[in-house]
GUDO-861156 format. One record per residue (C-alpha): residue number from 0; residue in three letters; chain; x, y, z. Coordinates in nm, 3 decimals. Layout:
<atoms>
@k=NUM&r=ALA&c=A&xx=X&yy=Y&zz=Z
...
</atoms>
This chain:
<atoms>
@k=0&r=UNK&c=A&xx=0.000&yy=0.000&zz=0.000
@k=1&r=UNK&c=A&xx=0.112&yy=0.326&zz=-0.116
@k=2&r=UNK&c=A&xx=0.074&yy=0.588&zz=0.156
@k=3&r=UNK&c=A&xx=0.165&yy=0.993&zz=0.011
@k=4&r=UNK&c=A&xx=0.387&yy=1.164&zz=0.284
@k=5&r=UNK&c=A&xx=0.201&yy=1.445&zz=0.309
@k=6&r=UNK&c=A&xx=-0.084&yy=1.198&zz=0.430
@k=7&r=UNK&c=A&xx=0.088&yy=1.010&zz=0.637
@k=8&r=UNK&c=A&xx=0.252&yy=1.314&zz=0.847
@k=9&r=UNK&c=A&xx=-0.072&yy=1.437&zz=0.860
@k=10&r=UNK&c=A&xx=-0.185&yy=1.147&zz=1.057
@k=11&r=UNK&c=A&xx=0.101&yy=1.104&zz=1.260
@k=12&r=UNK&c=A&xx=0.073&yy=1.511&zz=1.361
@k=13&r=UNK&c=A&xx=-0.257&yy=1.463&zz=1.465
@k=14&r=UNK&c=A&xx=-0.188&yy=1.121&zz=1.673
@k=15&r=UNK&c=A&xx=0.075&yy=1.357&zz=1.846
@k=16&r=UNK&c=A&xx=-0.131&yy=1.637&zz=1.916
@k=17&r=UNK&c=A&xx=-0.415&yy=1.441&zz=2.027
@k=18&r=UNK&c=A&xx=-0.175&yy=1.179&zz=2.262
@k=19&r=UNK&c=A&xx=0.085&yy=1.435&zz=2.365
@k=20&r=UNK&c=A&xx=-0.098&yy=1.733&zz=2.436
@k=21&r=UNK&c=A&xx=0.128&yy=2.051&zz=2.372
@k=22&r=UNK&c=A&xx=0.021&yy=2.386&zz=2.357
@k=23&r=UNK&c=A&xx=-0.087&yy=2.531&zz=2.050
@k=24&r=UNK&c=A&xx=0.188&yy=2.803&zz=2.024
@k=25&r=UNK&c=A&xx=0.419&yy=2.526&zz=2.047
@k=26&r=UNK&c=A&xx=0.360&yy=2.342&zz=1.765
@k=27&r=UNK&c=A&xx=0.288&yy=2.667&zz=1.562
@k=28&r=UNK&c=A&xx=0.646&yy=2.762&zz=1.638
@k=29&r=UNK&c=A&xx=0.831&yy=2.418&zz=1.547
@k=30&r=UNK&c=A&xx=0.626&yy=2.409&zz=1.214
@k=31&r=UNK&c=A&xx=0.698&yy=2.745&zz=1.100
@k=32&r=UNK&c=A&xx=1.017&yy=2.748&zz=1.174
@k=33&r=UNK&c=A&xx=1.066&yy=2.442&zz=1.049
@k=34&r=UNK&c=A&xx=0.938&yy=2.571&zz=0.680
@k=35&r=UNK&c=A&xx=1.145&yy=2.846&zz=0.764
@k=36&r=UNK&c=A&xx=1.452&yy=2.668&zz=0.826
@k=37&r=UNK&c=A&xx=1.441&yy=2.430&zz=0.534
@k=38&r=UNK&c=A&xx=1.460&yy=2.671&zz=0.277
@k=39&r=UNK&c=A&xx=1.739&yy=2.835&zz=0.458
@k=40&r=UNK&c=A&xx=2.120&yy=2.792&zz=0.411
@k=41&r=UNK&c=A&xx=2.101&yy=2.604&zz=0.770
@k=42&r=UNK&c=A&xx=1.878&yy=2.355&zz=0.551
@k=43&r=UNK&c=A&xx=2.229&yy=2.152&zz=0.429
@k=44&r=UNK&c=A&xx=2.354&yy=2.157&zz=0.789
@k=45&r=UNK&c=A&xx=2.119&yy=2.038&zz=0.993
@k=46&r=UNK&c=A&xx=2.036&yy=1.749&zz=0.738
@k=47&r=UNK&c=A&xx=2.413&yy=1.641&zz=0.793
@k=48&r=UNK&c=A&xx=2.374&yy=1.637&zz=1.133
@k=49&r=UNK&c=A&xx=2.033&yy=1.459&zz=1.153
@k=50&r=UNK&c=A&xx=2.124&yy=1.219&zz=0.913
</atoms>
């Protein structure tokens, strides 16, 4: 079965906020600055060091 990734992060953001509970600026925050920092030059970087 062929799941799209923007589905399946969907789901697994929802299962996270539902289970886990954090406040709403919170995860506001991490996603824009995640879009943020992935079209930045730190975008390179940090994929070295979570790779």
């Amino acid at each position: 079965m062929d799941v799209p990734l923007w589905l399946a992060l969907l789901v697994v953001g929802w299962l996270g906020i539902k289970l886990a509970r954090p406040p709403w600026w919170l995860v506001t925050v991490l996603v824009i600055g995640g879009y943020f920092v992935a079209g930045s030059f730190l975008a390179p970087v940090l994929g070295t060091v979570l790779k």
